[in-house]
N, C-alpha and C positions, 0 to 999 in steps of 0.2 A: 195688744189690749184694745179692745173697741166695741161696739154696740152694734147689735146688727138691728135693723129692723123690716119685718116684712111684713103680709099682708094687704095691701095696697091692690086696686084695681078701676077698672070701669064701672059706674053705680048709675044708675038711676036718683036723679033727686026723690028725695024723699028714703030713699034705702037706707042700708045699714053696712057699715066693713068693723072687723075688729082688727086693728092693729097691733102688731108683737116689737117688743123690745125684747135681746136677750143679749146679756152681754157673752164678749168670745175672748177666751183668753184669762180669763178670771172669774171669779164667784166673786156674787155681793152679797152680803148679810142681809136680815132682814131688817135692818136700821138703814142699811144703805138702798137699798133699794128706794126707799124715801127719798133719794139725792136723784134720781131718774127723772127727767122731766121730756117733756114732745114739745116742740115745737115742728113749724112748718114756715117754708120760702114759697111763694107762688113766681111763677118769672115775672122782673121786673118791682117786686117790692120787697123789703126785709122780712129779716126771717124772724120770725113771731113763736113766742113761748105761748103752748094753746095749756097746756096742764103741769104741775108740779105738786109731789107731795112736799106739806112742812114739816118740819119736824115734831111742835107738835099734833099731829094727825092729821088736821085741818089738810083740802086741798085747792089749789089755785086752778083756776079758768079765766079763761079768758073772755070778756063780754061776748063774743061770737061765739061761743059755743058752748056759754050756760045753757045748763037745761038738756042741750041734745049731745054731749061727748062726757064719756066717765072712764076715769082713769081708773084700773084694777091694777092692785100688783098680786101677783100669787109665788108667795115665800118659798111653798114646794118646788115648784118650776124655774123659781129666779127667773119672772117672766114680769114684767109689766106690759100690760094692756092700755088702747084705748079704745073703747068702745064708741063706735061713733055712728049716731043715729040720723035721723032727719036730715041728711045731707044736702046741703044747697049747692045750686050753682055756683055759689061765691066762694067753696069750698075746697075748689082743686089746687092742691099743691102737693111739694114733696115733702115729707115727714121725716123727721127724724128726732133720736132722741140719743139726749147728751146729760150730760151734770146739769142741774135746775140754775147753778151760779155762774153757768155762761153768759155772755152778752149776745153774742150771734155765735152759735156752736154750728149752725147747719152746713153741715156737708163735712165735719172736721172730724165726728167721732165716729160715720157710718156712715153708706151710700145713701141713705133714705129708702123711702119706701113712696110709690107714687101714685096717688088716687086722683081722677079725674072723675067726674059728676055730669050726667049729659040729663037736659030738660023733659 
């Protein structure tokens, strides 16, 4: 049971990547998939919840990345997305996505996924 997540690559600032979650080993409901959230570790700093859905609908962001990253989930595919736009230098790290009620999940439920940002 785990989360894979892909998508990740070398961008250009200012570009765009869409990031995949998909879990392996089970199906999640469409309630559950609300329990998905991303975060990212860059080296050398904790690892940071960037999006979460709540339960009721409402979604969480992180002040770094209001505005330019949107979390999709699509129920058909049992996929959640993050769509991530505007990409800065300050942006690169490894991605992963875990249950939204972890403290620091990164690296426990999935390899991550690795995006790096060059000027």
């Amino acid at each position: 049971v785990r989360l894979e997540e892909s998508g990740g690559g070398s961008i250009q600032a200012g570009g765009s990547l869409r990031l995949s979650c998909t879990p392996s080993g089970f199906q999640i409901d469409e309630r559950g998939l609300r329990w998905v959230a991303w975060y990212r570790q860059a080296p050398g700093y904790a690892c940071e919840k960037v999006s979460s859905g709540n339960q009721d609908g409402s979604t969480f962001y992180a002040d770094s990345v209001k505005g330019r990253f949107r979390r999709i989930e699509d129920n058909g595919k049992n996929i959640v997305y993050l769509q991530m736009d505007r990409l800065l230098p300050e942006d690169p790290a490894t991605f992963y996505c875990a249950p939204y009620y972890l403290e620091s999940p990164c690296g426990l439920w999935g390899a991550g996924t690795q995006v790096t940002v060059s000027e």
